[in-house]
N, C-alpha and C positions, 0 to 999 in steps of 0.2 A: 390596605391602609389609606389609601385616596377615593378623593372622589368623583376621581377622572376616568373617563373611556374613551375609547380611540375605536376608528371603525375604518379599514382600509376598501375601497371599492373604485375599482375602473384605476390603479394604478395612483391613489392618491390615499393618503392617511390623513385624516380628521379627527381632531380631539374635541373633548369640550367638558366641562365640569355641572353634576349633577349630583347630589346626598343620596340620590333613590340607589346608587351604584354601589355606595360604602359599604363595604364588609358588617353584619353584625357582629362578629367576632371574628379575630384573626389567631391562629394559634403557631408560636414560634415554639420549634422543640428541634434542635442540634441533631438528634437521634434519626429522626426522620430525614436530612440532608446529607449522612453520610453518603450515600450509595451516587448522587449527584454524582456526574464525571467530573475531574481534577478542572479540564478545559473549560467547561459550561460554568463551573462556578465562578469560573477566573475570570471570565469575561462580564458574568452576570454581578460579578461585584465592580468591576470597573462600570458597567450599568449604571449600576448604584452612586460609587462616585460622581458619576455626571449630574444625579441631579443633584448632590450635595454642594459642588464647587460651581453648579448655575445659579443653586440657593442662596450663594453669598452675595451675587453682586444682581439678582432679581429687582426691578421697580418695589416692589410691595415686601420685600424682606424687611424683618424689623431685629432689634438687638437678637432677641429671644431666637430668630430665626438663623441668626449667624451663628450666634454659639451653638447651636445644637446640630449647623452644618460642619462646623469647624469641629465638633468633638466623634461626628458620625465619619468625615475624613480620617480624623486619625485613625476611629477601631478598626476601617478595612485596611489601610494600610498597612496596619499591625498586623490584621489576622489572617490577609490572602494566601501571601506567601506562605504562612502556614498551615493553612488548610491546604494548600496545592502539593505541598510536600507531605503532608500524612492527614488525608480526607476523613482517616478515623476520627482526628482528634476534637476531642468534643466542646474542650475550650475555646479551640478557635473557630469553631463553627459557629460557638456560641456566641463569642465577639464579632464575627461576623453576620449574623444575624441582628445584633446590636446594632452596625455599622447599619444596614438596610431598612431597620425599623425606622432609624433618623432621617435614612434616606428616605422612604418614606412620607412623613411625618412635613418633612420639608416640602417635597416634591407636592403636598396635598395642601399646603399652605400659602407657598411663593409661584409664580412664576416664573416658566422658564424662558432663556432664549435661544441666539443664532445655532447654540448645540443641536437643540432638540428638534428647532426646524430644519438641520439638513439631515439628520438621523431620519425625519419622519418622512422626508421627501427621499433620500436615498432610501428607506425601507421600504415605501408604500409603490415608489416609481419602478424600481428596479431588485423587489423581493430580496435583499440582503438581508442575513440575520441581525436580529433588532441589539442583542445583547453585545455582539462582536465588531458591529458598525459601532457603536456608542465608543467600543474600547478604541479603535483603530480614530476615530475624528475627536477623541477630548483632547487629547496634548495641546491639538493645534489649534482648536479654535479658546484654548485656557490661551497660548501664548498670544493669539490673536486682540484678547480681550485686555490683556495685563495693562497696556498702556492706559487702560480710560475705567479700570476698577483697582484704585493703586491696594485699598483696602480687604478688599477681598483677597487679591493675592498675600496679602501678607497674614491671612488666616489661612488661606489653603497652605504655604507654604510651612507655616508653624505645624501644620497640623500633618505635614508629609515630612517634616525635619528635612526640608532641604530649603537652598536658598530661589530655585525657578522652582515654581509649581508647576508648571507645562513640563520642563524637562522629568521630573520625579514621575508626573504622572505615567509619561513614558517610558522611562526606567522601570517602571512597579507594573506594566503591562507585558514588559518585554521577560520582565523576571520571573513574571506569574505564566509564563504563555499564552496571553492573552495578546487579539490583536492589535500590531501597532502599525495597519497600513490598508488602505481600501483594497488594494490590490489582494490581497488575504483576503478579503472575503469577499470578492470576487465581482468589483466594481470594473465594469467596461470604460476604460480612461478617455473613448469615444463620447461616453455621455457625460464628462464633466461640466461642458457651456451650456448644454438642457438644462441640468441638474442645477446649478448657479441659478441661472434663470426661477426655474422655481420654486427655488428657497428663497429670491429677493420677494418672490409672490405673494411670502407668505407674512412678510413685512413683519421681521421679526424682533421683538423689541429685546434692545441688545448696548449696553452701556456703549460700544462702539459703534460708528455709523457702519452701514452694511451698503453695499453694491453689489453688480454684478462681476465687478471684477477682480474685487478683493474677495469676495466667494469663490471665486474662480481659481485665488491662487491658494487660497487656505485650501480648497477641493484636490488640486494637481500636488501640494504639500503633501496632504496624508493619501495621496496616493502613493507617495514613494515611501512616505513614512522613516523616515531620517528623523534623528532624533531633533528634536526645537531648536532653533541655532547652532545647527553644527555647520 
C-alpha cells in the first residue's frame, strides 16, 4: 500500500520513499488471513496502530489524513480482540484488514516519527521482531508525545473509547497478547544509552523535543512495561 522500503545492513535500518516500490495491486481477502497465528496478528495489528496514531500528529498530516487515521484506530480496536479470540471469524478479519488498509494509506501519505525511529533502530541494531517491538514501545512513546499533540490525542482517544490513549493502547495489547514491554521481546536493558544515542541520530521529527535522555527514560519505561502512569 506504500511507497516506502526499508533496507537493514551492518546493524542499522534505512527507509526512504520511491513510487517504483508501490504495489500494482494489493488484494485484501479475510479468507487467506485465517490460518495467521492468534500472536502474530495481535501484534501485527498494534504495528498497524503505530502508524495510524503517528499519522495524527505527523508535520505533513492534513484533515483528510486525521480522519482516516482516527477511523483506521477505531476498526482495529474493534476487531483485534476479536480476531484473537476466534481467528475464524471473518468479520473481523475483515475489519481488521480495513483497520490496516488506513493504516496503510496513512503511513504512505504522512510522516512518521520518535516511534518509528526507535523501532527502526531497536529492529535494525539489535534484530528484535519489527511487529512486537512496535506493540511493546507505542503506549509510551503515545504518552510521551500527549503533551505537545493535544489534538491528536483527543482523536486517538475518541477513536479507542477511552479517556488516555497511551494507557488504552496498552490495555488493548495486553488484552490481545500482544507485546507490552521490550523485555518481551528480548531487548538487552544493557543497550538502552547505545540505543538513545542512536535514535537522537536519527533526528527525528516528533511534535515533542527529543534528547538523549528523555529517550533514555521512555527506553527503560517500556522496558518494564507498566502500564502509562501507574
Amino acid at each position: 500500500m506504500t511507497p516506502i522500503w526499508g533496507v537493514t545492513d551492518g546493524g542499522r535500518k534505512t527507509t526512504g520513499r520511491d513510487p517504483t516500490v508501490l504495489p500494482a495491486t494489493v488484494v485484501y481477502d479475510p479468507a487467506l488471513t485465517t490460518s495467521l497465528p492468534a500472536d502474530i496478528s495481535a501484534a501485527s495489528g498494534m504495528n498497524a496502530l503505530a502508524h495510524l496514531v503517528e499519522g495524527l500528529y505527523a508535520p505533513d498530516a492534513s484533515p483528510v489524513t486525521a480522519v482516516l487515521a482516527e477511523e483506521g484506530i477505531r476498526a482495529l480496536a474493534d476487531a483485534l480482540p476479536r480476531v484473537v479470540v476466534a481467528p475464524g471469524d471473518l468479520d473481523a478479519r475483515a475489519c481488521a484488514l480495513y483497520g490496516a488498509w488506513l493504516a496503510g494509506w496513512v503511513l504512505g501519505t504522512a510522516g512518521m516519527g520518535l516511534h518509528h525511529k526507535i523501532c527502526h533502530v531497536l529492529g535494525g541494531a539489535y534484530n528484535l521482531p519489527h511487529a512486537g517491538t512496535h506493540s511493546a514501545v507505542l503506549p509510551f512513546v503515545t504518552a510521551y508525545n500527549a503533551p505537545a499533540a493535544p489534538a491528536a490525542m483527543v482523536r486517538a482517544a475518541r477513536a479507542l473509547g477511552a479517556q488516555d490513549p497511551a494507557r488504552a493502547l496498552w490495555k488493548l495489547a495486553e488484552r490481545i497478547g500482544a507485546p507490552t514491554s521490550l523485555a518481551q521481546v528480548g531487548l538487552d536493558s544493557g543497550r538502552i544509552p547505545e540505543a538513545a544515542r542512536l535514535v537522537v541520530e536519527t533526528s527525528p521529527v516528533n511534535p515533542r523535543p527529543v534528547d538523549r535522555a528523555a529517550v533514555d527514560e521512555l527506553l527503560r519505561a517500556a522496558y518494564v512495561g507498566r502500564l502509562p502512569g501507574a
